[in-house]
N, C-alpha and C positions, 0 to 999 in steps of 0.2 A: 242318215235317218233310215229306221226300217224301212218297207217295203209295205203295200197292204196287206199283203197278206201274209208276211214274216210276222204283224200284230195280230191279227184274228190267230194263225195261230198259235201264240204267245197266253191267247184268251179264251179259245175254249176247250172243251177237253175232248173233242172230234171234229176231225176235217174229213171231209172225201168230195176227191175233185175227178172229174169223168167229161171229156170231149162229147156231145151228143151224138150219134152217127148217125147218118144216114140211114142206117138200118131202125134205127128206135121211132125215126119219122114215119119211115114207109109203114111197121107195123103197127104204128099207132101204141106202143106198148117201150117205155124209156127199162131197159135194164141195166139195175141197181149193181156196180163193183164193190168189192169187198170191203175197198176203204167207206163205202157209204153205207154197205148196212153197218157196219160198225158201227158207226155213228148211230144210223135207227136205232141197232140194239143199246146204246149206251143212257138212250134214250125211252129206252123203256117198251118199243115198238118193233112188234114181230111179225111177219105176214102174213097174209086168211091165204084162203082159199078161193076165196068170189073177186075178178076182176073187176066186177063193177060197183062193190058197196066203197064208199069213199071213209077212210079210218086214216087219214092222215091229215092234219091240221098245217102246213107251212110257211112261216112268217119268213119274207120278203124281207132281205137285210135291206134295211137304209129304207128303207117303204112301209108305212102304213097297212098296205095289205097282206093280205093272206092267199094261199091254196090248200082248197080241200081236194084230193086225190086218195084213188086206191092204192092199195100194197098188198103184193101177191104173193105166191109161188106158184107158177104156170106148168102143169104136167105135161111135159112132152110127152103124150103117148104113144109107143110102138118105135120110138129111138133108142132108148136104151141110156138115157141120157138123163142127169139130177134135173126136177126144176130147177128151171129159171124165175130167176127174183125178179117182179117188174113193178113200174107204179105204170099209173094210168094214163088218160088221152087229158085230163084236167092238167099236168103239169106238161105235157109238150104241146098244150096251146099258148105255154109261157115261153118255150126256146125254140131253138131252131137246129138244125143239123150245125154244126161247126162250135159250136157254144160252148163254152168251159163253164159246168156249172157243178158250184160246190153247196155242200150238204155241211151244216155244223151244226152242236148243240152245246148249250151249257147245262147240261143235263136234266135241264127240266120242256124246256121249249126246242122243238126244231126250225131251224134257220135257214134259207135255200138262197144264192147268190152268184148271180153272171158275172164274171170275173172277165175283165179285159187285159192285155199285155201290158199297157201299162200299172197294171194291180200287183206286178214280178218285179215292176223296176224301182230302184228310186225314185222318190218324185221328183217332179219338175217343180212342182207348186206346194212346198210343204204345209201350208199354210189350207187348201183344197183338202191335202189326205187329212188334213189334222180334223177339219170338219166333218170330212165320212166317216172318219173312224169313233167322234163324239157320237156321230149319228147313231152308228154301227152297237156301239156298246151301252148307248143309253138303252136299245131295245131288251138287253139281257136281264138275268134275273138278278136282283138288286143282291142278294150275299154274296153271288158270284163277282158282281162289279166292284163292289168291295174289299173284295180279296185281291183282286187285282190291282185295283189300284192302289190299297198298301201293299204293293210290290213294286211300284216304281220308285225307281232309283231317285233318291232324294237331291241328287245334285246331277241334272242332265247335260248331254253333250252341249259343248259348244263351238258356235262353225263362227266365224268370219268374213263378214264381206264387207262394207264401210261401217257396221253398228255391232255387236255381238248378236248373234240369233243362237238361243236355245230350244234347244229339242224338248218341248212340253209333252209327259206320259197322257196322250186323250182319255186313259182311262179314268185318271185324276176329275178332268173336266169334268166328263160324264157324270162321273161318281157327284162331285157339288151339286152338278143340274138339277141330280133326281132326290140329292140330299135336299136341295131348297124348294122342290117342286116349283123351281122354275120363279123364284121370288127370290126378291132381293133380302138379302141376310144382314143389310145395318140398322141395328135397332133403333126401333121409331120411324121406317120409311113405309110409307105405305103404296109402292110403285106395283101401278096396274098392268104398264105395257101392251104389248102387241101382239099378237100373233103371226107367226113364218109362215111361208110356204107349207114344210114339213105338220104343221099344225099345232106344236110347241110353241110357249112363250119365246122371247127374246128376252135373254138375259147374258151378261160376262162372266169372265172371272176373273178374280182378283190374287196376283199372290201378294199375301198383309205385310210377309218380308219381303220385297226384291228379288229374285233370282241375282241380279247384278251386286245385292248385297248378302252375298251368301246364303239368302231366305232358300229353304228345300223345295220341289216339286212332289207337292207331299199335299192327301187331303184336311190335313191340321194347320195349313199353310195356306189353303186357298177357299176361298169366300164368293157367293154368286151376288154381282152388285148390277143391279139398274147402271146406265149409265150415267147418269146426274150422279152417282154415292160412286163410280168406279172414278169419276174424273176428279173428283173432291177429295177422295182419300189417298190422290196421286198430287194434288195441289191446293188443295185446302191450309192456310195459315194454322187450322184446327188437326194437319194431316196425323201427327202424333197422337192426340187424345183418340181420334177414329181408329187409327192403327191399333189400340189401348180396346178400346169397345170389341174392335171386331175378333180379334185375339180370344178377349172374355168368351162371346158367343161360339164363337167354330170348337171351342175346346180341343179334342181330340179327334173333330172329322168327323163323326159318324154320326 
């Protein structure tokens, strides 16, 4: 299975990753590496002049929240030397010297994200990434998540331990969640549900074929079901005619 961060960036169209230094804390001023204004600029965002008017909006992957901070260029006078590109003291009250913190965008929204050692490795718990990265990718902008996710491979790996486990594309997921706004998709259910942690519904997903029966990991393939319609349409004596319905409704995913 990827990596987390072999899938972000699979998914958006700029990454820049930068160690916080110690130097960024002391000055109170985080300066921005190349791979990261890249990203700003792909994004539409260029630097002033005034260190302390705040012109940058930063959505917190996997979080609810946001950071507003400045973006600069800092004239060293009397060195001899380019500005330096900095943001403000609003985003290093979010990190800490040691910090691996990356910058992404899908080119509408920017994304800021603390990446830990395990975020390089395979996982331990596939099952955990597969949640952060639903998380990760529901935040993005819905054409983008789309496109992605008709790009997963319709027939995903598969590993072995005592059951068959496949590798489900999160993008796919995502993509359903934000297709059903979080409501179940069999017609005629009218499930209210819960609300998570995160502040999202609770809802599944459903693939209408099997994976184990050749069904694709494809969003024409998968259905956001309540769980009373996800267990019913896995064992309902009716499991065929649902299977039939829900077919009708997903048409082609989008």
């Amino acid at each position: 299975m990827n990596t987390f961060i072999e899938e972000l960036k699979r998914t958006f169209d700029k990454i820049g990753i930068k160690i916080v230094t110690a130097n960024d804390v002391n000055k109170g001023a985080y300066v921005v590496n190349q791979d990261q204004k890249a990203v700003l600029e792909k994004a539409g965002k260029h630097p002033g002049i005034v260190p302390d008017v705040k012109i940058l909006c930063l959505h917190i992957l996997n979080s609810d929240k946001t950071l507003e901070t400045s973006y600069y260029n800092s004239i060293r006078e009397g060195s001899g030397r380019a500005p330096e590109t900095r943001m403000g003291r609003d985003l290093l009250s979010w990190v800490s010297a040691g910090d691996s913190l990356m910058m992404s965008t899908d080119g509408i929204e920017l994304f800021v994200c603390k990446l830990t050692p395990e975020d390089y490795k395979p996982p331990e718990d596939p099952v955990a990434q597969e949640e952060k990265l639903v998380r990760a990718f529901s935040q993005i902008d819905r054409n983008k998540l789309l496109k992605r996710a008709k790009s997963a491979k319709p027939r995903p790996k598969q590993s072995r331990t005592e059951t068959p486990v496949y590798e489900r594309d999160p993008a796919v997921r995502a993509w359903v969640m934000i297709r059903s706004n979080y409501s179940c998709e069999m017609p005629g259910c009218d499930y209210s549900g819960f609300f998570k942690a995160d502040g999202n519904k609770y809802i599944e997903t459903h693939h209408i074929i099997p994976l184990g029966e050749k069904g694709e990991d494809a969003i024409a393939n998968v259905a956001a079901l309540c769980p009373n319609c996800h267990r019913e349409a896995h064992y309902s004596v009716s499991k065929d005619q649902l299977t039939e319905k829900l077919r009708q409704t997903i048409g082609d995913g989008t």
